[in-house]
C-alpha positions as CSV (number, residue, x, y, z in Angstrom):
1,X,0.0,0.0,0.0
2,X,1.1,3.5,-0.8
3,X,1.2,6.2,2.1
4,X,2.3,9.5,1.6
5,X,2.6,11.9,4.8
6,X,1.1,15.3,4.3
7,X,2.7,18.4,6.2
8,X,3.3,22.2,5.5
9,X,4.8,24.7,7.8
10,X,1.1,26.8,6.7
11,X,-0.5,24.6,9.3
12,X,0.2,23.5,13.5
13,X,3.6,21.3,14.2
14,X,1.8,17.7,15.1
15,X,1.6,18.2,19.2
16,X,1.8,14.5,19.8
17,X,2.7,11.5,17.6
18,X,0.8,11.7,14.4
19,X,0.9,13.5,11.0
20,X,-0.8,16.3,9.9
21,X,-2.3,14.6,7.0
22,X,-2.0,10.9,5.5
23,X,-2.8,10.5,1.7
24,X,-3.6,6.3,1.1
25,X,-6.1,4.7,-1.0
26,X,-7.2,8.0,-2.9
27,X,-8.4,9.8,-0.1
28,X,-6.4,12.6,2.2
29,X,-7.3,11.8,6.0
30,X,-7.0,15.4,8.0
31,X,-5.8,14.8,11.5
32,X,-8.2,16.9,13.8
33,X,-7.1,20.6,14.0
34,X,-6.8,23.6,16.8
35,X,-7.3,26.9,16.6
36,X,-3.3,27.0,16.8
37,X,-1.3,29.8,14.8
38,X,1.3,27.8,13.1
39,X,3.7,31.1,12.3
40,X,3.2,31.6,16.1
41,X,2.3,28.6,17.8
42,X,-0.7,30.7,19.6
43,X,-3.8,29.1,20.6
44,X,-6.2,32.0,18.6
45,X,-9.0,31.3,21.6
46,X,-10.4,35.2,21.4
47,X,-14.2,34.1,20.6
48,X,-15.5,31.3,19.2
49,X,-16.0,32.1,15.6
50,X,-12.3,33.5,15.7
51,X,-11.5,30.2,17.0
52,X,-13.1,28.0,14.6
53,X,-11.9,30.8,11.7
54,X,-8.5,29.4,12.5
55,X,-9.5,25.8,12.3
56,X,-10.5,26.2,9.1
57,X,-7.7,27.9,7.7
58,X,-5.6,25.1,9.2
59,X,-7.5,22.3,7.6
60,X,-7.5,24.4,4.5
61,X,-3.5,25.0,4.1
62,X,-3.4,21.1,4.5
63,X,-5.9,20.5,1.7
64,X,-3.5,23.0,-0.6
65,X,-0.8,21.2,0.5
66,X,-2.2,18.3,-1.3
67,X,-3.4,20.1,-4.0
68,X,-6.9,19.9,-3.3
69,X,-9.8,22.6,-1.5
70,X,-12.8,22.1,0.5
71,X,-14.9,20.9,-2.5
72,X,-12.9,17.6,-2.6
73,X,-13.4,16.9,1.1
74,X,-16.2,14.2,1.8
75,X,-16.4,13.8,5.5
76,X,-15.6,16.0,8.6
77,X,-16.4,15.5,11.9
78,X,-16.8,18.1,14.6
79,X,-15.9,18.0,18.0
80,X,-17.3,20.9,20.3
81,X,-16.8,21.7,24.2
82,X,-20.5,22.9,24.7
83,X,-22.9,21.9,22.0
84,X,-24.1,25.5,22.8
85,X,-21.3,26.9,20.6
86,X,-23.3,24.6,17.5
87,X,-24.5,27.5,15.7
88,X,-21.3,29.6,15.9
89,X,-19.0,26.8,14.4
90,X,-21.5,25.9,11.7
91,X,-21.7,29.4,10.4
92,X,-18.2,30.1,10.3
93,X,-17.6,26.3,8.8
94,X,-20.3,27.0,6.2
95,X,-18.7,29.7,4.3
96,X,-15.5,27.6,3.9
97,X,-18.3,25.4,0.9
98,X,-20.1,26.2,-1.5
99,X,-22.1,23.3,-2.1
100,X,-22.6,19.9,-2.1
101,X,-21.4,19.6,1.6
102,X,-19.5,16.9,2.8
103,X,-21.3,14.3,5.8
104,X,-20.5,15.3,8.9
105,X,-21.6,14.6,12.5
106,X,-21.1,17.0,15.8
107,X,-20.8,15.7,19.0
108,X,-19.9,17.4,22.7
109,X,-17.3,16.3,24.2
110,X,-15.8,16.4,27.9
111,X,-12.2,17.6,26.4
112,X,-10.3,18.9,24.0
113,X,-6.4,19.3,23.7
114,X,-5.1,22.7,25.5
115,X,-8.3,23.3,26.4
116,X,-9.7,24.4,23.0
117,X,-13.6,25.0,22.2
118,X,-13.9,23.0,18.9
119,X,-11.9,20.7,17.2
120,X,-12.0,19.4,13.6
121,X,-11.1,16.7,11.0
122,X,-11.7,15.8,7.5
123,X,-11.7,13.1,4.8
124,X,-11.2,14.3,1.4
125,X,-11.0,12.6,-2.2
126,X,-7.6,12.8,-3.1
């Protein structure tokens, strides 16, 4: 089997043993991402649509790193602190597509790493 690791400099430094990004089988699996600032290594944690603006550009400098954008991406899951944030993150992760949106599910959980509000990952068709 063929497994290419995906990383850029455009997106957080791993903060535990796994890759940013693994390409296999035709699809790109996106490890989740933090609202992290990778040319600073700042959590951006300022409000919640900040937050999740941040996330988003993460996942996004990985997809360009493997030449592909949101409209290739076919699954993401997202993982929230308080599902009362729900309607924050899916406004700010709506403008990232344009259509034909990807399955997804949501769920609250009890943590997150450094304490973040949401967390997300994606599958895309590589």
């Amino acid at each position: 089997m063929d497994k290419q690791i995906i990383y850029t400099k455009k997106a957080p430094e791993p903060i535990g043993p796994y890759s940013q990004a693994v390409k296999a089988l035709g699809l790109l699996f996106i490890s989740g991402q933090i609202a992290i600032q990778p040319s600073t290594n700042e959590l951006i944690t300022k409000d919640i649509k900040t937050e999740t603006e941040q996330v988003m550009n993460n996942l996004k400098a990985i997809l360009t790193k493997s030449g592909l954008g949101f409209e290739h991406v076919i699954k993401t899951t997202i993982f929230l602190k308080d599902m009362s944030l729900f309607a924050s993150v899916n406004e700010v992760y709506g403008k990232f597509f344009n259509a034909d949106f990807p399955a997804r599910e949501t769920v609250e959980v009890k943590g997150l790493p450094k304490d973040v509000n949401v967390e997300i990952s994606m599958i895309a068709l590589a």
